[in-house]
TIRO-2110 file (N, C-alpha, C; in Angstrom, 1 decimal):
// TIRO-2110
10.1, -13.3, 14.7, N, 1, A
9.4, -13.8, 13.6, CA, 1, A
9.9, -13.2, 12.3, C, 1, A
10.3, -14.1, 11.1, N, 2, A
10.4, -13.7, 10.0, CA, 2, A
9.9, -13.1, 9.3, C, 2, A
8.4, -13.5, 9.1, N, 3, A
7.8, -13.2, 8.7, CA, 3, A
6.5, -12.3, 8.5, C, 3, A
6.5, -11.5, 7.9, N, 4, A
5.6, -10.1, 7.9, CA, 4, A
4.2, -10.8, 7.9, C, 4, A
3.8, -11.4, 6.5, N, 5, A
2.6, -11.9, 6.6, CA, 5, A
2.7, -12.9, 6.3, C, 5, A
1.7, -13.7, 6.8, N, 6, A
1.6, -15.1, 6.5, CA, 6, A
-0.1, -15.6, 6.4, C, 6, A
-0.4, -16.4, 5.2, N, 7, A
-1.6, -16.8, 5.0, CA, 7, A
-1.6, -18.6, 5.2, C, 7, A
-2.8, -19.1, 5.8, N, 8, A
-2.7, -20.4, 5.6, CA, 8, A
-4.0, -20.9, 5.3, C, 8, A
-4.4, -21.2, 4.3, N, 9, A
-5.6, -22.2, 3.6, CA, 9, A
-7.0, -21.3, 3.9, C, 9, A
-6.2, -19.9, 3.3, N, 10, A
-7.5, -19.0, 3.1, CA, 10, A
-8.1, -18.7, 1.5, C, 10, A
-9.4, -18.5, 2.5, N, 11, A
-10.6, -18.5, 1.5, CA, 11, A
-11.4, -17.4, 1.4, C, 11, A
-12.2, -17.3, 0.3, N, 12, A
-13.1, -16.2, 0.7, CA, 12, A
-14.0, -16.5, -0.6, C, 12, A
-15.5, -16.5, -0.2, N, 13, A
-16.5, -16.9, -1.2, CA, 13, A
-17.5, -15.5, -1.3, C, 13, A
-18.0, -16.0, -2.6, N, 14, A
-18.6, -14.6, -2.5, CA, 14, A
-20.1, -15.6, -3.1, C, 14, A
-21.6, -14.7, -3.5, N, 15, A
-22.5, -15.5, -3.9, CA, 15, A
-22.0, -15.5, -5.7, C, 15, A
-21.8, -16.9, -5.7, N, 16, A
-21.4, -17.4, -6.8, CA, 16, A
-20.1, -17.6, -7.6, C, 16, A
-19.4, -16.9, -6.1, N, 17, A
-17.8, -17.0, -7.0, CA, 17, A
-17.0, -17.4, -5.9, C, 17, A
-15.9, -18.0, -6.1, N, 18, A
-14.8, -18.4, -5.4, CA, 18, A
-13.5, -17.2, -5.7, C, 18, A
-13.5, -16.1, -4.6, N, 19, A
-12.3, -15.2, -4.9, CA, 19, A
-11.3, -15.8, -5.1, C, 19, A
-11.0, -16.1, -3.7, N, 20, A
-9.4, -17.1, -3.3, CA, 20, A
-9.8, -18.8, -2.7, C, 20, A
-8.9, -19.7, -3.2, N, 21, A
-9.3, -20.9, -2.7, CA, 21, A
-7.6, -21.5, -1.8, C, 21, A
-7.8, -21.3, -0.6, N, 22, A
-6.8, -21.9, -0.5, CA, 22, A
-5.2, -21.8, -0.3, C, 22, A
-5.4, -20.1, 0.2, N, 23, A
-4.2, -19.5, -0.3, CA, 23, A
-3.5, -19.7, 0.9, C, 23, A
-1.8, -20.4, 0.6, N, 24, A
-1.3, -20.0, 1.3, CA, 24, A
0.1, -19.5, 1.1, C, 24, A
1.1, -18.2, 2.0, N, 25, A
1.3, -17.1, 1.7, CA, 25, A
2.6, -17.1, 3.1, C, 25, A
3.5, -16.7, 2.8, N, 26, A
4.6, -16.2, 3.5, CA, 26, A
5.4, -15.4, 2.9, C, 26, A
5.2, -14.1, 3.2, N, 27, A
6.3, -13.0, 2.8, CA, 27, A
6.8, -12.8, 3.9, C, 27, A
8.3, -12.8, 3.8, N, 28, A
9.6, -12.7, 4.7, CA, 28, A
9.6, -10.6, 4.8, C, 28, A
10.3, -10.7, 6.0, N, 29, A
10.5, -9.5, 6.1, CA, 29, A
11.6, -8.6, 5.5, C, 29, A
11.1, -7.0, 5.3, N, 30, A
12.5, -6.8, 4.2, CA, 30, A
12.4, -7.1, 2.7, C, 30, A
11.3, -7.7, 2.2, N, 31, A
11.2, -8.3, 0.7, CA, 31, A
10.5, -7.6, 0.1, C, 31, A
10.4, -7.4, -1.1, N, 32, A
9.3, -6.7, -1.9, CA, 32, A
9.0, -8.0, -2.6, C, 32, A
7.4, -8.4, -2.6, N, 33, A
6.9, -9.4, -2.7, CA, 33, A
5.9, -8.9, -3.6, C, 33, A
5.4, -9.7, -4.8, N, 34, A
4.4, -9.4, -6.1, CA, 34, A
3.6, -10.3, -6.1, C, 34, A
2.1, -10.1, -6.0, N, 35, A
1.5, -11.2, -6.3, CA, 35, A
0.8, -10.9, -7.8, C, 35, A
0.8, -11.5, -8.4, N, 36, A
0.6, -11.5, -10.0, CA, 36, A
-0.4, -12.1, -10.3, C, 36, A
-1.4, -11.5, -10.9, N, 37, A
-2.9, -12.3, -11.7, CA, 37, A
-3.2, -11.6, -12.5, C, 37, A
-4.4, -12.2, -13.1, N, 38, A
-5.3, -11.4, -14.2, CA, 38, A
-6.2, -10.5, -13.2, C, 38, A
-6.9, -9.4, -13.8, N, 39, A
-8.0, -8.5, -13.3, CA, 39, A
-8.9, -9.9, -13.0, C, 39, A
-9.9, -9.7, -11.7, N, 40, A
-10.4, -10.6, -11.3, CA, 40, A
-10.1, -12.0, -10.6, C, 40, A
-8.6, -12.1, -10.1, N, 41, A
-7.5, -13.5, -9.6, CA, 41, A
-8.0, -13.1, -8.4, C, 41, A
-8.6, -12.1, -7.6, N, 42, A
-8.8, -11.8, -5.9, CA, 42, A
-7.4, -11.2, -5.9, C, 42, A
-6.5, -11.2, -5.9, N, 43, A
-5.4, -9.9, -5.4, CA, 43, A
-5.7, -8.4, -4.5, C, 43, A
-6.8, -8.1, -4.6, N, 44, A
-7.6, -6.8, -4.1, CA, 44, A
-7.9, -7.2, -3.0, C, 44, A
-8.6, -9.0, -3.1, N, 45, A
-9.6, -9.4, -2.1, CA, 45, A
-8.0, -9.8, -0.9, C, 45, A
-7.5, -11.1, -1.1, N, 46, A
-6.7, -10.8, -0.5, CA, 46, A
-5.9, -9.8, 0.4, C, 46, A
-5.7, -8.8, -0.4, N, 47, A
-5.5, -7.5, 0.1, CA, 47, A
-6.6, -7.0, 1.3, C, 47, A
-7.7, -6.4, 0.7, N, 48, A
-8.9, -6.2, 1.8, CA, 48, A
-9.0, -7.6, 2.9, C, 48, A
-8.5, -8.5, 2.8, N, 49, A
-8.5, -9.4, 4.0, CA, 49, A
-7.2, -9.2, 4.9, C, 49, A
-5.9, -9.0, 4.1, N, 50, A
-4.7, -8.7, 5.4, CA, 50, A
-5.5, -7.6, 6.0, C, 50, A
-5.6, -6.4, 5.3, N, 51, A
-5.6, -5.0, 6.1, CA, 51, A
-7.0, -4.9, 6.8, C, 51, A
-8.4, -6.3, 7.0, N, 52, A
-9.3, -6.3, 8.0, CA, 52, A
-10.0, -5.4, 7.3, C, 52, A
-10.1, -5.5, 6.4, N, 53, A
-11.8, -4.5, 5.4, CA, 53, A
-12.7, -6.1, 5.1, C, 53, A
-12.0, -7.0, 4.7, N, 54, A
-13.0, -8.3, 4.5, CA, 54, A
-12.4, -9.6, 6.0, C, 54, A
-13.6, -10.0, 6.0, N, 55, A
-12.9, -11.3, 6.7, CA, 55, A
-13.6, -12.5, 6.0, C, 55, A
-12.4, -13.6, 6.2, N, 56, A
-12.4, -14.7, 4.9, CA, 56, A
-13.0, -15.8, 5.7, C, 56, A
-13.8, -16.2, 4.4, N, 57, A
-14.7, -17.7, 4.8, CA, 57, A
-14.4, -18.8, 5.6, C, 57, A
-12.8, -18.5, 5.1, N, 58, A
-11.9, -19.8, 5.5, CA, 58, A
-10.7, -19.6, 5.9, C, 58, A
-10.1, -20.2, 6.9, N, 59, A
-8.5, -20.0, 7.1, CA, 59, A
-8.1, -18.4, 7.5, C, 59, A
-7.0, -18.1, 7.6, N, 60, A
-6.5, -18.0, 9.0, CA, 60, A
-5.3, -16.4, 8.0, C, 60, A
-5.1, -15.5, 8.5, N, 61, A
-3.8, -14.6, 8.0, CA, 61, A
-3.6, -14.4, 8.8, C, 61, A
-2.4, -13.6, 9.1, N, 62, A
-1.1, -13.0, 10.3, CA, 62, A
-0.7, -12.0, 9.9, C, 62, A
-0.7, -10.6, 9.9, N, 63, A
-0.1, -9.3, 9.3, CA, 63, A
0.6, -8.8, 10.6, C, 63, A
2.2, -8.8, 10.5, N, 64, A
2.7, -8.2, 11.6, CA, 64, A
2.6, -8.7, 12.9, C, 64, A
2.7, -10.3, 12.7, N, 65, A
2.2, -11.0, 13.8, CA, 65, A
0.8, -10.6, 14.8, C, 65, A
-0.1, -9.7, 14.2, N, 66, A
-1.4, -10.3, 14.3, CA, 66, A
-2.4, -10.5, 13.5, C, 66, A
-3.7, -10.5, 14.0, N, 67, A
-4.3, -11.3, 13.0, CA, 67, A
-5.1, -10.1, 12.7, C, 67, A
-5.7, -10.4, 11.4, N, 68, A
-6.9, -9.2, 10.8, CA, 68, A
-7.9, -8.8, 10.9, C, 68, A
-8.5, -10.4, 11.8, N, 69, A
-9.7, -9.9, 12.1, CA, 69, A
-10.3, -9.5, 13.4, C, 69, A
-9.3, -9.3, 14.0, N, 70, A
-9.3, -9.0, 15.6, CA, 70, A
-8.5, -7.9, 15.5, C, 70, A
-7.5, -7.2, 15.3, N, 71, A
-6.4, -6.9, 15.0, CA, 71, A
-6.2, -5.6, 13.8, C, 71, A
-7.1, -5.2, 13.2, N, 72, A
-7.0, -4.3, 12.3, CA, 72, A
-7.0, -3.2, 11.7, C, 72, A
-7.0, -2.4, 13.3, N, 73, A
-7.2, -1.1, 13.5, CA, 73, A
-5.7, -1.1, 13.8, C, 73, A
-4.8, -2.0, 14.8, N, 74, A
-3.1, -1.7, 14.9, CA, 74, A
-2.6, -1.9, 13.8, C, 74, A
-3.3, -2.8, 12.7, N, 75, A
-2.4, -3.1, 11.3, CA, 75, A
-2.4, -1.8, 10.6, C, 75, A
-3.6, -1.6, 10.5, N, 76, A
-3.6, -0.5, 9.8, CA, 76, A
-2.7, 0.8, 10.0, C, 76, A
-2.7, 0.9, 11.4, N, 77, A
-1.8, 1.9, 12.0, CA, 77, A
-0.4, 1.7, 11.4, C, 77, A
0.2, 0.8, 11.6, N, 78, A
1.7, 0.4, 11.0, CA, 78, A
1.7, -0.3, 9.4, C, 78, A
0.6, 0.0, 8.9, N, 79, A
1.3, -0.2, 7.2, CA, 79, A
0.7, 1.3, 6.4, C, 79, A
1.3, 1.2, 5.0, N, 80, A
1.0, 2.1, 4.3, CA, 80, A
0.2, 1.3, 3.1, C, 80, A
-0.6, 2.3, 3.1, N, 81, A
-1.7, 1.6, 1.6, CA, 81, A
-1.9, 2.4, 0.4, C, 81, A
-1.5, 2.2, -1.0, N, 82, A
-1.3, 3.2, -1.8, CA, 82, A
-2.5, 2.1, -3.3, C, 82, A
-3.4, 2.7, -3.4, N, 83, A
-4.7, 2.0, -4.3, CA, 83, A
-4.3, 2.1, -5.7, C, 83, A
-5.1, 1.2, -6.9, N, 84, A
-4.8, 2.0, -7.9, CA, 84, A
-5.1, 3.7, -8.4, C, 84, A
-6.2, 4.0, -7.9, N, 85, A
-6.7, 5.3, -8.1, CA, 85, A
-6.9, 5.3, -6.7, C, 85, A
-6.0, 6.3, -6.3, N, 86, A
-5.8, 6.9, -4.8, CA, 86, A
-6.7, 8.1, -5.0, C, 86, A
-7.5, 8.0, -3.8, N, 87, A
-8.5, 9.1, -3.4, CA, 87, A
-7.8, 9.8, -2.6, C, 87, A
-8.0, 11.4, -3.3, N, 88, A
-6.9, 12.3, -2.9, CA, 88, A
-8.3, 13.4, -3.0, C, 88, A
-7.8, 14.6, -2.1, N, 89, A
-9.1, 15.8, -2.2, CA, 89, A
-8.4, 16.7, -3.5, C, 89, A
-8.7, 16.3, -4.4, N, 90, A
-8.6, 17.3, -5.3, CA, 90, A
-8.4, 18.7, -5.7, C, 90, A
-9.3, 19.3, -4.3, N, 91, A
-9.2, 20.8, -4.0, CA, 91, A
-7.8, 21.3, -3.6, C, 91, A
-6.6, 20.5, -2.8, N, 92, A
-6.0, 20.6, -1.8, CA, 92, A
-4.7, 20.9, -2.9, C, 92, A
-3.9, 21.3, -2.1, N, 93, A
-2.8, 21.6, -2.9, CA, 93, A
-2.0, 20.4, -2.4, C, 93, A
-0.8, 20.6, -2.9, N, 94, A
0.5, 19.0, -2.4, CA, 94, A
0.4, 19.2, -1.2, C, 94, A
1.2, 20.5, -1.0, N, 95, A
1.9, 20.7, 0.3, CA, 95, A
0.4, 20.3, 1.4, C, 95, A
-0.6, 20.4, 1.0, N, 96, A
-1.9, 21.0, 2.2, CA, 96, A
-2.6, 19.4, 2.2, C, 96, A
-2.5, 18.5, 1.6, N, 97, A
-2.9, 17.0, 2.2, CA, 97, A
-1.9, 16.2, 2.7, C, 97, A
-0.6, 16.8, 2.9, N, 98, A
0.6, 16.5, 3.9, CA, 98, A
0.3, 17.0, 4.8, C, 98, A
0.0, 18.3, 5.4, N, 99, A
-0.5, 19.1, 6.3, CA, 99, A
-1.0, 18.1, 7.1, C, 99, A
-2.6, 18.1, 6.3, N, 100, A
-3.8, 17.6, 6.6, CA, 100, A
-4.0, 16.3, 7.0, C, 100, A
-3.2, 15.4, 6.2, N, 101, A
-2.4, 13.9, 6.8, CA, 101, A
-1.4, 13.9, 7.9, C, 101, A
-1.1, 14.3, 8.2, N, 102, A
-0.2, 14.8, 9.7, CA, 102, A
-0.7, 14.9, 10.8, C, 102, A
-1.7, 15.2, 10.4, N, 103, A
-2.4, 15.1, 11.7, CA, 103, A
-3.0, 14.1, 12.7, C, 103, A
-3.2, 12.6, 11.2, N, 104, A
-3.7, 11.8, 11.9, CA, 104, A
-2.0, 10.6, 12.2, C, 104, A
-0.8, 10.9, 12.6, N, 105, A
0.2, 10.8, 12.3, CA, 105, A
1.4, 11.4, 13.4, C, 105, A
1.9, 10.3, 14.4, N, 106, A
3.3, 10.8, 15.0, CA, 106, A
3.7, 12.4, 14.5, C, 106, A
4.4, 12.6, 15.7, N, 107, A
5.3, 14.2, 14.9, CA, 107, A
6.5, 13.1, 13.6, C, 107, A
6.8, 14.4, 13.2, N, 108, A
7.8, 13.7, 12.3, CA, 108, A
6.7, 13.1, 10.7, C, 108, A
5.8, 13.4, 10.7, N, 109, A
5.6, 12.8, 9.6, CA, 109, A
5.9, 13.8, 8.6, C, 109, A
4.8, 15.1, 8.8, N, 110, A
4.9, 16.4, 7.7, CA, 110, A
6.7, 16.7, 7.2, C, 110, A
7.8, 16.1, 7.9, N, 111, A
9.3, 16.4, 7.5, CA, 111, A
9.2, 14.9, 6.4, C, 111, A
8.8, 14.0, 6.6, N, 112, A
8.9, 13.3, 5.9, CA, 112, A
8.6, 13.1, 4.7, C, 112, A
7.2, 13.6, 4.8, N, 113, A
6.5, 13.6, 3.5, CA, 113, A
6.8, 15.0, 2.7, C, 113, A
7.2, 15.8, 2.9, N, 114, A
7.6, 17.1, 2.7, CA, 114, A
9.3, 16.7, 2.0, C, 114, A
10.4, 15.7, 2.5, N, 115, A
11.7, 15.4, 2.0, CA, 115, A
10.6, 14.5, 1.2, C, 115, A
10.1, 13.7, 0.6, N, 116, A
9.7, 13.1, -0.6, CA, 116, A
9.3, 13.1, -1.6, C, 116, A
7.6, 14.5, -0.9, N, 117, A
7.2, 15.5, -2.5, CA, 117, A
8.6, 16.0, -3.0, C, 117, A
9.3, 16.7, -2.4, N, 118, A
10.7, 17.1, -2.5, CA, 118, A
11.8, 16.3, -3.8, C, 118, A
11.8, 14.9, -3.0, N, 119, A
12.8, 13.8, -4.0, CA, 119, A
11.9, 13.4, -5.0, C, 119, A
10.5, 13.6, -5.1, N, 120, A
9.9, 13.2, -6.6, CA, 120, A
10.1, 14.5, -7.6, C, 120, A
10.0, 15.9, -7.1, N, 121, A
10.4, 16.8, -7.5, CA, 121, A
8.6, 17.2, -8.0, C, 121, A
7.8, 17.6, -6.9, N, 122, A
5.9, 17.7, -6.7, CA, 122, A
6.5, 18.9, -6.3, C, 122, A
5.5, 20.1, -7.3, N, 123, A
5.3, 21.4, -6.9, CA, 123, A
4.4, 21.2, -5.8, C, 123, A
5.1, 21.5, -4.7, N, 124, A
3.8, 22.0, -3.4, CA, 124, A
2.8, 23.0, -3.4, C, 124, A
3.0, 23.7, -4.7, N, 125, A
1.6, 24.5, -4.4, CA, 125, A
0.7, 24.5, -5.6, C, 125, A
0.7, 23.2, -6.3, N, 126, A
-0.3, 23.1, -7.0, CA, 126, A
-1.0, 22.1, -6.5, C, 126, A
-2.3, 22.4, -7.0, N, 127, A
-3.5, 21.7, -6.4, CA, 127, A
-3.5, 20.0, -6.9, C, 127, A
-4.1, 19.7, -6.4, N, 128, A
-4.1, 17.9, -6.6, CA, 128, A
-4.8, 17.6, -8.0, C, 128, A
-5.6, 18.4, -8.6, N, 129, A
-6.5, 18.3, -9.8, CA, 129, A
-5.6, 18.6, -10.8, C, 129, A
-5.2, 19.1, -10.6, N, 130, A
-3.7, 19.7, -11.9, CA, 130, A
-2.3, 18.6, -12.1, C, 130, A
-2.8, 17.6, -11.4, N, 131, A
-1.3, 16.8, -11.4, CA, 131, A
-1.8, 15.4, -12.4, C, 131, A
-0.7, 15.2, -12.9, N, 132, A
-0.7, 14.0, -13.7, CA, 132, A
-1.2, 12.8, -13.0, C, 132, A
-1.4, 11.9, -13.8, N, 133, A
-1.6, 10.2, -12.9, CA, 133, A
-0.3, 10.3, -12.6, C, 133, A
0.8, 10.4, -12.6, N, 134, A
2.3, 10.0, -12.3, CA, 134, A
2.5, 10.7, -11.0, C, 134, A
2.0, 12.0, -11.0, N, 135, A
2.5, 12.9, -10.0, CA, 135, A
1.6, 12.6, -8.5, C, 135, A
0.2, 12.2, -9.0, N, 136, A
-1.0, 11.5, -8.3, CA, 136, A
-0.5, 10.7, -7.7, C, 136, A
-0.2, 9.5, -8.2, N, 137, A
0.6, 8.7, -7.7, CA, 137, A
1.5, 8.8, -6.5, C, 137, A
2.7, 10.0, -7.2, N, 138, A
3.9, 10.0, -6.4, CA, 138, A
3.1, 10.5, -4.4, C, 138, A
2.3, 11.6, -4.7, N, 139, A
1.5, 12.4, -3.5, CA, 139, A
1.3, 10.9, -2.7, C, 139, A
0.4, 9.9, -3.5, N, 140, A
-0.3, 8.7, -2.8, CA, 140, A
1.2, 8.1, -1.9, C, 140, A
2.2, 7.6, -2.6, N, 141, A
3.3, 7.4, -2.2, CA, 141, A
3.6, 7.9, -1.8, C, 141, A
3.7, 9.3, -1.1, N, 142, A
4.8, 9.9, -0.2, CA, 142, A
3.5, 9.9, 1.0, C, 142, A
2.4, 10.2, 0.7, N, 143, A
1.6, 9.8, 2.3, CA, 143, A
1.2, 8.6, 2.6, C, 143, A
1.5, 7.2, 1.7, N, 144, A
1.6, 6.6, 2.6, CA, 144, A
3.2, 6.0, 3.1, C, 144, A
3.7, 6.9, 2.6, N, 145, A
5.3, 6.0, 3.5, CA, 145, A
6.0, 7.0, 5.0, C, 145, A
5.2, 8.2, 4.7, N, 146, A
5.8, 9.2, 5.2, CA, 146, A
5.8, 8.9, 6.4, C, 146, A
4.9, 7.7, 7.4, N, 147, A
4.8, 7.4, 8.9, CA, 147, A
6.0, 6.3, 9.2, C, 147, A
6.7, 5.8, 8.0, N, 148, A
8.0, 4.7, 8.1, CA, 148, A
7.1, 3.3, 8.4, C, 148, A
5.9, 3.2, 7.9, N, 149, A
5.4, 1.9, 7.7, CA, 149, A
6.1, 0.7, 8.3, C, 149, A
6.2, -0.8, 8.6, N, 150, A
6.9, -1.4, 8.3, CA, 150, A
6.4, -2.3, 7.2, C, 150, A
5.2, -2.3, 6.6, N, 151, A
4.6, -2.6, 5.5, CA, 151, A
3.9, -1.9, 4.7, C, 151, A
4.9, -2.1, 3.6, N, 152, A
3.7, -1.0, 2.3, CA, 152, A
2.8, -1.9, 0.9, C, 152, A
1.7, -1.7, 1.4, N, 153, A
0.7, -2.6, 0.5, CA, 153, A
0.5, -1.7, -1.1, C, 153, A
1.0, -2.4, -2.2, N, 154, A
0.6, -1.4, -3.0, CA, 154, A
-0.3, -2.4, -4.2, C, 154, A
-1.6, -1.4, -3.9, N, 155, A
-2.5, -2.6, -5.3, CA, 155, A
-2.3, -2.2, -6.5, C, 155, A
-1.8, -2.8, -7.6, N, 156, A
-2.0, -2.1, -8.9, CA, 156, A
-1.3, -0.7, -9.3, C, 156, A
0.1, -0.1, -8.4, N, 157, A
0.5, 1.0, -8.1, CA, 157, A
1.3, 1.7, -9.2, C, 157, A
1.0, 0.8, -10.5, N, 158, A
1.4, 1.7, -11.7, CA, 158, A
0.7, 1.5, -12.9, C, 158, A
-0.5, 1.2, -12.9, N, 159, A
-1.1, 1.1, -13.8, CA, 159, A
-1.4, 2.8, -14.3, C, 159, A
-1.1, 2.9, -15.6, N, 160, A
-1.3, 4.3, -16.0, CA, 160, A
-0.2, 4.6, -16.3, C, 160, A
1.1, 4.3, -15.9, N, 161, A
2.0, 5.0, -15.6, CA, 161, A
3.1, 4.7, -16.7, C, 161, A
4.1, 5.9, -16.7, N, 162, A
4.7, 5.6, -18.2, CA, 162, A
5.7, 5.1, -17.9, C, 162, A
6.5, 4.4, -18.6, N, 163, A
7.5, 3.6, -18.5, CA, 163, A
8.8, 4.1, -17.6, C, 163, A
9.1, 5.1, -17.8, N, 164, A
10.0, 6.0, -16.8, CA, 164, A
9.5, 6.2, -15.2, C, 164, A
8.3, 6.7, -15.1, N, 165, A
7.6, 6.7, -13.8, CA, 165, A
7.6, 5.7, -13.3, C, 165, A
7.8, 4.7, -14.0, N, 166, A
6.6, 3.0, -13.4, CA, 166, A
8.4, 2.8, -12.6, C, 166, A
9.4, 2.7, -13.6, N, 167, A
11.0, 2.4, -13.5, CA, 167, A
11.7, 2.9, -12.0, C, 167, A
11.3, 4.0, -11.5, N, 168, A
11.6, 5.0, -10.9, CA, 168, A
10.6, 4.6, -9.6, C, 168, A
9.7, 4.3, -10.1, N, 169, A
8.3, 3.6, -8.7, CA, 169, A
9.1, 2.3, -8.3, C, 169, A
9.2, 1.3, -9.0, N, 170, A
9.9, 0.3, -8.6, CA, 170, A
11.2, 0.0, -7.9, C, 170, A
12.3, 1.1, -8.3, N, 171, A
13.4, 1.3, -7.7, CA, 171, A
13.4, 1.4, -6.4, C, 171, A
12.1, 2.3, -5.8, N, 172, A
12.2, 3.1, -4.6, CA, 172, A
11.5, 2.0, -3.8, C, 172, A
11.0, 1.3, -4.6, N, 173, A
10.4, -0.5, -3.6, CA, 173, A
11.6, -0.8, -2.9, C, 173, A
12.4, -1.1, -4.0, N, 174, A
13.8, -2.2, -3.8, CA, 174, A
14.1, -1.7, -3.0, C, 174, A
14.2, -0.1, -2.8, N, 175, A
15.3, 0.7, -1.8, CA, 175, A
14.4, 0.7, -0.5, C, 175, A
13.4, 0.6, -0.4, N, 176, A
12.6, 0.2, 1.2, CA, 176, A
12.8, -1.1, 1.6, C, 176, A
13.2, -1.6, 0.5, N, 177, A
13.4, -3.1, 1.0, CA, 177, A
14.6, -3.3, 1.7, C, 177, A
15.4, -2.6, 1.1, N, 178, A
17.4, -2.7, 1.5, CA, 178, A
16.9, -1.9, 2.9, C, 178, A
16.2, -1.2, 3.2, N, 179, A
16.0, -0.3, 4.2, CA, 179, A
15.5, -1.6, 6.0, C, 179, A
15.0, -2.4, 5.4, N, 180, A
14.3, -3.5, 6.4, CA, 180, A
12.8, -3.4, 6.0, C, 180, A
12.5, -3.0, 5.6, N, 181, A
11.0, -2.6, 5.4, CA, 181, A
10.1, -3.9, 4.1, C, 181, A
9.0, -4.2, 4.0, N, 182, A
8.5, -5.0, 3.5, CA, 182, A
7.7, -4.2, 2.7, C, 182, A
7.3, -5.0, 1.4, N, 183, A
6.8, -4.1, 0.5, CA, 183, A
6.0, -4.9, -0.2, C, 183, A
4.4, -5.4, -0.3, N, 184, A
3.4, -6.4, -1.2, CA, 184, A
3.1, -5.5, -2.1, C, 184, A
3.1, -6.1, -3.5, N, 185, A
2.8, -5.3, -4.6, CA, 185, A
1.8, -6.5, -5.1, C, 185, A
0.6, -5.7, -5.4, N, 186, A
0.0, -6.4, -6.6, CA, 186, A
-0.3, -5.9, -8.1, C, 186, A
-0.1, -7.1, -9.1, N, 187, A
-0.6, -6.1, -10.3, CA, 187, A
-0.6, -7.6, -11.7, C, 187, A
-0.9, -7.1, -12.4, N, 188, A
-1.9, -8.0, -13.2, CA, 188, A
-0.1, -8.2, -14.5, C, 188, A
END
């Protein structure tokens, strides 16, 4: 199968609004794929429907050749999810929510996420409250890639971010992509 995800004439209603009408969706594997709207287009909603947080009124998705709504506990297992404001423990230092993320995670993850805080150049022993939105960010990005995903969902993953950061965020898409890896981005 080509294809990572695939949507076909999905919907999802809410009382009084139509999120998505109709969507249908094939991202190839290996691609870094954008879906582009205004605040309010469902891009989120969408989102919460591949990864099995919503299930849709209508029609049908495929993430990883299965489906989300039966299916969404193994999706979740094999993608990485990075929010616009990533809920991080604040109290924790870098190094100590790699730790702490490791746990729920194959061996091999804490070397991973450990060579990443590393290539973003994240003091490991400052606390998570002390870090910039950029640096915030970067932590979000290194735990979720650190399991080798073969999908990285990112909603909104530079908003905030300064022109150099955002440059440097996007690069490392393209380079998961050259890697085989798939990569959905959304952002307005």
């Amino acid at each position: 199968m080509n294809d990572c995800i695939i949507t076909e004439r999905l919907e999802m209603h809410f009382r009084g609004c139509d999120a998505l009408r109709g969507i249908d969706l094939k991202v190839p594997r290996g691609s870094v794929f954008a879906l582009l709207g205004e605040n309010g287009a469902g891009k989120t909603t969408l989102i919460r429907i591949l990864t099995g947080f919503q299930v849709p009124s209508k029609g049908r998705a495929q993430v990883l050749g299965l489906d989300p709504v039966v299916d969404s506990l193994e999706i979740r297992r094999r993608i990485g999810y990075v929010s616009d404001a990533p809920a991080l423990y604040d109290w924790m230092r870098v190094d100590e929510i790699g730790w702490f993320a490791s746990s729920f995670y194959p061996p091999g993850f804490l070397e991973r996420y450990r060579e990443s805080i590393g290539k973003y150049e994240l003091p490991p022993d400052r606390k998570i409250k002390h870090l910039s939105k950029g640096q915030r960010a970067k932590v979000a990005l290194s735990l979720a890639v650190a399991h080798d995903p073969e999908l990285l969902i990112l909603d909104e993953p530079t908003s905030g971010l300064d022109p150099h950061v955002r440059r440097e965020f996007m690069e490392s898409m393209v380079d998961r992509a050259a890697s085989g890896r798939t990569v959905l981005l959304s952002s307005h």
